[in-house]
C-alpha positions, -999 to 999 in steps of 0.1 A, spaced: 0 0 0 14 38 -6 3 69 1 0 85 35 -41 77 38 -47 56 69 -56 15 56 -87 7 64 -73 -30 82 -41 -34 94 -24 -65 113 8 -70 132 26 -99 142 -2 -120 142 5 -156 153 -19 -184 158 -9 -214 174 -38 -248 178 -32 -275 203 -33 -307 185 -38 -346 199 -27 -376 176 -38 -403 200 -50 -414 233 -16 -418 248 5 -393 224 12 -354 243 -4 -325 223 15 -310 202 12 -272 194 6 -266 157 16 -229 142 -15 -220 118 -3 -186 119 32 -176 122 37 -136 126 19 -123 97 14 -86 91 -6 -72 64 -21 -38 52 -54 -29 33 -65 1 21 -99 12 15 -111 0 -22 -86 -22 -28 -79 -57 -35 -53 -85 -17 -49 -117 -32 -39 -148 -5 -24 -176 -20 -5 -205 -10 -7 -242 -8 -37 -261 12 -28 -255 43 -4 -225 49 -29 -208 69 -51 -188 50 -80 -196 59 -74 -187 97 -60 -152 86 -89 -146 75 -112 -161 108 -84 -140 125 -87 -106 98 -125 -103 110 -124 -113 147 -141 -150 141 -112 -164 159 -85 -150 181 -44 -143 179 -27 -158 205 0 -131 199 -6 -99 173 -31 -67 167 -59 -65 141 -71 -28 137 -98 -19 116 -103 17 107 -75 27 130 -92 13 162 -84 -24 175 -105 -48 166 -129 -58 197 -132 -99 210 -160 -117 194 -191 -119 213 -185 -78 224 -214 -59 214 -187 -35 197 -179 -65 180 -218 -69 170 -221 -31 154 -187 -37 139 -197 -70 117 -219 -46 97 -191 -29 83 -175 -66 81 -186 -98 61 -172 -129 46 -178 -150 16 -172 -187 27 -167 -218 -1 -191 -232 -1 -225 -215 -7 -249 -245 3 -231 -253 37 -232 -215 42 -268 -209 40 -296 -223 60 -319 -251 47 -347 -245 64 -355 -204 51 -361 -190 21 -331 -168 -1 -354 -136 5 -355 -142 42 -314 -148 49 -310 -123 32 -330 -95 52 -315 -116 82 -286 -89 86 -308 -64 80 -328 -76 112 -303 -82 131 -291 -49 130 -323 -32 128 -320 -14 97 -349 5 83 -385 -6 86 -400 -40 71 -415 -23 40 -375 -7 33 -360 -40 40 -376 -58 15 -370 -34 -11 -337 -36 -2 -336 -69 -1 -349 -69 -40 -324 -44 -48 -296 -67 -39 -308 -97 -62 -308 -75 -86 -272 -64 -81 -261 -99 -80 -279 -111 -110 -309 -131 -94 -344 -125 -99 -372 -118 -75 -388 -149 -80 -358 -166 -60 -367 -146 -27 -387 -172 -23 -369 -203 -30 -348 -225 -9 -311 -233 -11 -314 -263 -25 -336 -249 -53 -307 -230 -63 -278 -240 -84 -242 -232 -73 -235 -201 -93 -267 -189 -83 -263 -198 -47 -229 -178 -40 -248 -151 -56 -272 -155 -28 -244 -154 -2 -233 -124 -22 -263 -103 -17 -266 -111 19 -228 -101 24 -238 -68 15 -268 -62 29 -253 -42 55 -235 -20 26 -198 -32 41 -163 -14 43 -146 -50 41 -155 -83 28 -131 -114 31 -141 -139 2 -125 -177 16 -123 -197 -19 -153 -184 -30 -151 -199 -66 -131 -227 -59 -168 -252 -58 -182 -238 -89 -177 -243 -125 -152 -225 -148 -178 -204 -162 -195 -198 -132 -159 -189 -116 -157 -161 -141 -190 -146 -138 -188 -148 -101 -151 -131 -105 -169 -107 -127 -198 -97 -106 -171 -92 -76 -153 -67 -99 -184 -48 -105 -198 -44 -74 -164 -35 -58 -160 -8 -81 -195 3 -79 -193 4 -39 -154 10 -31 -155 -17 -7 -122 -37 5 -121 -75 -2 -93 -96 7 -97 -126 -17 -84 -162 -3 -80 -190 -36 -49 -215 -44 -60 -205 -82 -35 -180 -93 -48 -172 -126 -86 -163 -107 -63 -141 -79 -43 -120 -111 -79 -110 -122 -93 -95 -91 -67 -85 -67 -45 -50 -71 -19 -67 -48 -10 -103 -38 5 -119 -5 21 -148 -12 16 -177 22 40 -203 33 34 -220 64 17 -194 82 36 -167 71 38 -141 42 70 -149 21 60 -123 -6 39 -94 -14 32 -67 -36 13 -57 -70 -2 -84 -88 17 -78 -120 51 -75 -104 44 -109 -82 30 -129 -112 49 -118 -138 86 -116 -123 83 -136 -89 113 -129 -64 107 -156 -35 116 -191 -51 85 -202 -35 65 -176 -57 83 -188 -91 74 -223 -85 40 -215 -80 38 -193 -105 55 -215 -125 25 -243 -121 -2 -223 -141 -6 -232 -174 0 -206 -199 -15 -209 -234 12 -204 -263 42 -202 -236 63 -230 -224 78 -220 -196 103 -246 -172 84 -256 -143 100 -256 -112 94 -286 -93 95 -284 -55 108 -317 -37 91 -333 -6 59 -323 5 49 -289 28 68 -297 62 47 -305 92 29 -273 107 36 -291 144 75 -295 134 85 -263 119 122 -263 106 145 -244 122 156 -212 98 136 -202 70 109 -227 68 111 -234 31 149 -241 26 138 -278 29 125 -272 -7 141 -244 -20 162 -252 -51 186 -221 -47 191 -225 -3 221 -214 12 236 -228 44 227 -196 64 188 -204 54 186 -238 80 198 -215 106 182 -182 106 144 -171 92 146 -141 69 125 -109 78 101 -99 54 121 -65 43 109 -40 11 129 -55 -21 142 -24 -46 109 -24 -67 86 -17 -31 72 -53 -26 83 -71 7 100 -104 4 109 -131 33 146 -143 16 178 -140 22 187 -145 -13 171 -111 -20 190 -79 -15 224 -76 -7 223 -112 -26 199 -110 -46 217 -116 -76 228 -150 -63 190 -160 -65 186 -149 -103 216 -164 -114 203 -200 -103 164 -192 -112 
């Protein structure tokens, strides 16, 4: 982010550690889901958060909107800290707050109609009187795509396109500063994925709302997002604009995902990482990735790089980068 204007969600440090049990007569061990992350968001814009199943980004985003809590680490939101769950601040805050989960039918109820979960938040909150909600509750099928006939249908009735539209409307009933979209394309078809991508893009632009956008698909992240964070094992190992990360990739963790999406008309050499993602309960010691990194020094099993500004303004986590940063293009 640049400029001096204040982001609209900022976080510091954050760490979130889970105790975890493998058997009756094993000891828990403490798994790192979230390993001092910091991010910035300013208002109207994009962040992309990618990584492998299982680098955490799912519970930054639980952690981004106060659905779960940081063992260590500060999430402000519009420059005040963001209140426990379950506080009533919390309560009038979650209007300016939603999330997009992945899947659509476990994310709406059975048993009610579309119209009536999605003049829920408006209830909730007690905004307007019955005869306003339920226009706006027509006006927001209508900026989603649906039609007024399916106020009165049940999820099930639905298909899937047209059921994360659903969730759609209902995110922004309460006209939100923020909305955190977890793989919200990652269950439908491709055509459906671009149309939902689409209608994000519009109504973003249309309302200057914030969205941080959580897929493993980089080619549906480049179309939405103005910057991307790149996760590894709980932590950010690069960030910046979406062109610069996608197109020229400075973490070797970046090029070989990168390096995995199919490009039609280009061969390009695919980097192929060795072993599988280490153990979030047995983190190695240094920089977590130099198990897999192609280009590691011997400096990498023994001390974790700092996520530090690279000469074009993104931040990357390597030690490669900088002062020998030229050592890492050589071997790339």
């Amino acid at each position: 982010m640049t400029g001096t204007t204040p982001p609209i969600l900022q976080a510091d440090d954050l760490v979130r550690r889970y105790r975890l049990r493998q058997g009756l007569f094993h000891r828990p061990t403490m798994v790192h889901a979230v390993n001092g992350l910091s991010l910035r968001l300013a208002r109207g814009e994009t962040l992309g958060l990618v990584g492998e199943s299982g680098c955490g980004k799912s519970t930054t985003g639980r952690l981004l909107i106060g659905l779960d809590r940081p063992d260590a680490g500060t999430v402000c939101f519009g420059g005040k800290a963001l209140p426990a769950m379950g506080d009533i601040r919390w309560r009038r805050l979650r209007m300016r707050i939603q999330m997009v989960f992945q899947d659509p039918l476990a994310a709406l109820d059975p048993r009610l109609t579309i119209g009536a979960q999605i003049a829920e938040p408006l209830e909730i909150h007690r905004l307007g009187s019955r005869s306003e909600r339920e226009g706006r509750v027509e006006a927001l099928l209508a900026d989603v795509g649906l039609r007024t006939d399916h106020l009165r249908r049940y999820p099930h009735e639905l298909s899937g396109g047209q059921r994360q539209r659903a969730v759609l409307a209902r995110a922004l009933a309460t006209d939100p500063d923020l909305i955190v979209c977890d793989e919200p394309v990652s269950a439908l078809d491709v055509s459906i994925q671009a149309q939902v991508i689409n209608l994000l893009r519009d109504l973003q632009a249309r309302r200057h709302m914030a969205m941080i956008f959580i897929s493993h698909d980089l080619r549906v992240v480049r179309l939405i997002s103005n910057r991307i964070a790149v996760m590894y094992l709980g932590a950010i190992v690069e960030e910046g604009a979406s062109e610069a990360v996608l197109l020229d990739p400075l973490h070797p963790y970046s090029r070989a995902l990168v390096s995995a999406v199919p490009r039609p008309g280009r061969r390009r050499s695919r980097t192929i990482l060795q072993g599988d993602p280490p153990d979030p309960a047995a983190r190695p010691g240094g920089c977590a990735f130099h198990p897999r990194c192609p280009v590691a020094l011997p400096l990498c099993a023994r001390f974790a790089p700092e996520l530090r500004p690279a000469p074009d303004g993104r931040r990357v986590a390597c030690h490669l980068i900088g002062d020998h940063g030229g050592e890492l293009n050589k071997e790339a």
